[in-house]
C-alpha positions in Angstrom: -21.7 -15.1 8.4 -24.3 -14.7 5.7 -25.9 -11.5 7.3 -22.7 -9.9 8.2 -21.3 -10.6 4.8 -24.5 -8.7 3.1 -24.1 -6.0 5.9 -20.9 -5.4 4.8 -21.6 -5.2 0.9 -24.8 -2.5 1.1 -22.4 -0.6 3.9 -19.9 -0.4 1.0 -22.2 0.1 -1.7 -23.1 3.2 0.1 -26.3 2.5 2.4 -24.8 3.4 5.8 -28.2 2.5 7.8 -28.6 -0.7 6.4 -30.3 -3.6 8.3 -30.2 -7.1 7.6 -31.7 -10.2 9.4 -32.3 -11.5 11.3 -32.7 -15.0 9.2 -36.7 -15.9 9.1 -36.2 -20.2 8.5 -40.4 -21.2 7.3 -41.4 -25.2 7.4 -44.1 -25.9 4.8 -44.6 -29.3 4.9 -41.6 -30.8 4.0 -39.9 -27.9 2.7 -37.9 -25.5 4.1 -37.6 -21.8 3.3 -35.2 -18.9 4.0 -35.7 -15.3 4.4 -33.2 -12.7 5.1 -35.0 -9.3 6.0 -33.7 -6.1 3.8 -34.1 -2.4 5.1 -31.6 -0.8 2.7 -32.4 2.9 4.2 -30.9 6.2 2.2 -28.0 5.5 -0.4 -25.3 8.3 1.6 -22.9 9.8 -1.8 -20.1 11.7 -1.7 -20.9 15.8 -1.1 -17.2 17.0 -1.5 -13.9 16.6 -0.8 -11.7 18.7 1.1 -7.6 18.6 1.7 -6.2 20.6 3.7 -2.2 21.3 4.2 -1.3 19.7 1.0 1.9 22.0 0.2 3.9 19.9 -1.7 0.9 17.9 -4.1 -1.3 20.2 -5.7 -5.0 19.0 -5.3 -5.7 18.5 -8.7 -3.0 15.3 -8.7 -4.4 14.2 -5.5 -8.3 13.7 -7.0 -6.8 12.3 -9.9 -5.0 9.4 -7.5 -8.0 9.3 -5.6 -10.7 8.9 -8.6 -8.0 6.2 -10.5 -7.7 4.0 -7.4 -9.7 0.7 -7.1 -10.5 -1.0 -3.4 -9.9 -4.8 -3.0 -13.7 -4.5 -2.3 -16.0 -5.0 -5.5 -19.0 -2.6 -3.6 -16.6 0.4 -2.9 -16.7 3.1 -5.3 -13.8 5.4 -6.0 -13.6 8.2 -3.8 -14.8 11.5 -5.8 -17.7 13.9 -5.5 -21.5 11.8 -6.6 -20.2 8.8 -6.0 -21.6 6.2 -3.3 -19.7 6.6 0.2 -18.7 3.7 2.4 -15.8 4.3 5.3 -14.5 2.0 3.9 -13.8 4.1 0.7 -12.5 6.4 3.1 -9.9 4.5 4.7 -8.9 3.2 1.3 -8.6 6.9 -0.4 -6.4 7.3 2.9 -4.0 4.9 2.4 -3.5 5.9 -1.1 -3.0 9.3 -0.4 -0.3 8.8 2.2 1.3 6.4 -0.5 1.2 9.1 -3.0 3.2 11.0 -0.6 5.6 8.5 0.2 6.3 7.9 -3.7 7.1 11.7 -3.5 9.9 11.0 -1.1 8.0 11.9 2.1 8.5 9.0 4.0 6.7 10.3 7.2 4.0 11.6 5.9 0.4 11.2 7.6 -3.2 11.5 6.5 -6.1 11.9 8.8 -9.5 11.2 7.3 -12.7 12.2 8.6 -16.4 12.7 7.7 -19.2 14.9 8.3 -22.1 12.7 7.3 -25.8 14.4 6.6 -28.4 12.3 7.4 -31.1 14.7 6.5 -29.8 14.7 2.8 -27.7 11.0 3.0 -24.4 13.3 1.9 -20.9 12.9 3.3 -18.6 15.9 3.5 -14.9 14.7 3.7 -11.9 16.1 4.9 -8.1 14.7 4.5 -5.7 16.4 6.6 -1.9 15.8 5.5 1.0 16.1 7.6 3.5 16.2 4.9 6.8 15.6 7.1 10.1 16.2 5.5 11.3 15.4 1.9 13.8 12.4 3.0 17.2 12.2 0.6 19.5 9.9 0.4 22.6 10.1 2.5 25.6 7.8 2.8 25.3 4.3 1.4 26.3 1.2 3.4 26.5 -2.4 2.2 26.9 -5.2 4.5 27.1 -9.0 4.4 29.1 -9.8 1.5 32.1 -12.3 1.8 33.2 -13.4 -2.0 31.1 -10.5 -3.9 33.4 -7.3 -4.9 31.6 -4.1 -3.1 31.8 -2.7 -6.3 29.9 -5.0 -7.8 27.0 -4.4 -5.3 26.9 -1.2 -6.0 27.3 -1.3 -9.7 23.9 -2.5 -9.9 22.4 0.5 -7.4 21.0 3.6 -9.5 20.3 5.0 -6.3 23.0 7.7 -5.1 23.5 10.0 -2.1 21.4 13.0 -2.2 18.8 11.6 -4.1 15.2 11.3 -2.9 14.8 8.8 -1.1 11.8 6.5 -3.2 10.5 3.4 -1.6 10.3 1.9 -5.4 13.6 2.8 -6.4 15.1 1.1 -3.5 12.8 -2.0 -4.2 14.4 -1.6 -8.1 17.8 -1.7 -6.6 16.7 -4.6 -4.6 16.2 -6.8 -7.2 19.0 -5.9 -9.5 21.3 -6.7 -6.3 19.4 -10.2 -6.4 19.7 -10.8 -10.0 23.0 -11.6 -9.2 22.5 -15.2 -8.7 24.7 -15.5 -5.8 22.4 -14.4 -2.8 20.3 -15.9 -1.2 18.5 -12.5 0.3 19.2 -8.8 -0.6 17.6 -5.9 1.6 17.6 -2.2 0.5 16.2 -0.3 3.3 16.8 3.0 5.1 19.1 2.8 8.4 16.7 3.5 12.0 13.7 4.1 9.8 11.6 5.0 12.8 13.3 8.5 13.5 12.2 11.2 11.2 15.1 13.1 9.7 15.4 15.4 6.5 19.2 12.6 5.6 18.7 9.1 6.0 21.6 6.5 5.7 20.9 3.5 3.2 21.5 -0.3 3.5 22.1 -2.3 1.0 22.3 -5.7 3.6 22.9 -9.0 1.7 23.1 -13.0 2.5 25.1 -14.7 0.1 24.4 -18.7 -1.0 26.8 -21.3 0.6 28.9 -22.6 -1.6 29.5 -25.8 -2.9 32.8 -27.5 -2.8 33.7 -29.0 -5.9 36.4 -31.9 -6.1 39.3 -31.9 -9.2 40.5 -34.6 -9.9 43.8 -35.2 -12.3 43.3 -38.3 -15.2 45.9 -39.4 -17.8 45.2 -40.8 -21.1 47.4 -43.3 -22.9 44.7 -43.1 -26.6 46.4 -41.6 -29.4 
C-alpha cells in the first residue's frame, strides 16, 4: 500500500514514468532498515490546451474554471499551460468542465478528454472535446405527494417557473425552501424521465409529508374564584 500510495502521489505531481519499489528490508544486527527505491524520471507539464466545439462558453471562461478549480488530490495541479500534468488532472478538469456546462443549463452535455503526451520533451498537449447538447428549459411543473399541505403553498416557495433554464442549483434552492417547511419529511426537485434528452423538460416537485401526531383535548371545569 505504501509503494502504490507514493506511485500515485509522483504520478500526480506530474512524473508519469515514475518507479517505485520494490521495498529493500536490511538486518544489521539487531536492527532493521527500510528502503523504498525512487526513479522519479522526466516531470511531464502541461504544453497547451485545446477545446474544441465550445459554441455556447467562450474559451476564455472555460480556462478561467479550469485554472480556479482544486482536485481532492493535494499533488494535482490545476489544469493550465506550465503546470505539472497528471491524468488525473485531466479527468478532474473534465468533470468540471461538463459541470460548467450543466450550470449553463445544458443538462446533456459531454466532454471527452484526451492527451497527446511527448516523451521526447515530457510535454502533454490536451484536447477537450464538448458536445454541448441542447439548452434544457423548464416546462410544466408538477407537484406530488402532498395530503394536508395547500399546493399553493408548495409552490409559493419555488422561484423556479416554466420556461426558465432549467439549473441543477436552482432546483436544489427550491428544494430546500420546500423543506424549510417543517412538515416533510423528504422534498425532491428533479426533472421528469431525466434520461431522454429533450430541448422542454417537465419538473417535479415530489414530497413526503411527516405523520402526524394525534393529540387528545380534554374539557376541565374549575370551581376557584
Amino acid at each position: 500500500q505504501v509503494i502504490e500510495s507514493l506511485t500515485n502521489a509522483y504520478k500526480n505531481s506530474g512524473f508519469l514514468s515514475a518507479h517505485v519499489g520494490p521495498l529493500e528490508q536490511h538486518l544489521k544486527g539487531t536492527e532493521m532498515s527500510v528502503v523504498i527505491p525512487i526513479e522519479e524520471g522526466p516531470k511531464h507539464r502541461v504544453r497547451s490546451i485545446e477545446i474544441k466545439n465550445n459554441i455556447s462558453l467562450e474559451a476564455l471562461e472555460i480556462m478561467t474554471r479550469l485554472e480556479g478549480m482544486t482536485s481532492g488530490d493535494p499533488f494535482v495541479e490545476p489544469l493550465k499551460p506550465g503546470a505539472a500534468f497528471s491524468f488525473v488532472g485531466m479527468e478532474d478538469a473534465r468533470v468540471a468542465l461538463t459541470k460548467l456546462y450543466r450550470e449553463q443549463g445544458f443538462l446533456y452535455a459531454r466532454v471527452i478528454a484526451d492527451a497527446a503526451v511527448d516523451e521526447s520533451t515530457a510535454e502533454a498537449a490536451v484536447l477537450f472535446r464538448c458536445e454541448e447538447g441542447p439548452e434544457v428549459r423548464v416546462g410544466r411543473i408538477l407537484v406530488r405527494g402532498h395530503q394536508y399541505t395547500r399546493e399553493s403553498v408548495i409552490r409559493s416557495r419555488m422561484a423556479i417557473q416554466p420556461q426558465d433554464v432549467y439549473r441543477l442549483e436552482n432546483a436544489l434552492r427550491d428544494q430546500q425552501s420546500i423543506g424549510s417547511l417543517g412538515v416533510f419529511s423528504s422534498v425532491k426537485v428533479k426533472v421528469i424521465d431525466e434520461s431522454q434528452p429533450e430541448e422542454v423538460k417537465d419538473l417535479l416537485a415530489e414530497v413526503s409529508e411527516q405523520k402526524r401526531q394525534p393529540v387528545e383535548v380534554s374539557w376541565g371545569f374549575s370551581t376557584a374564584d
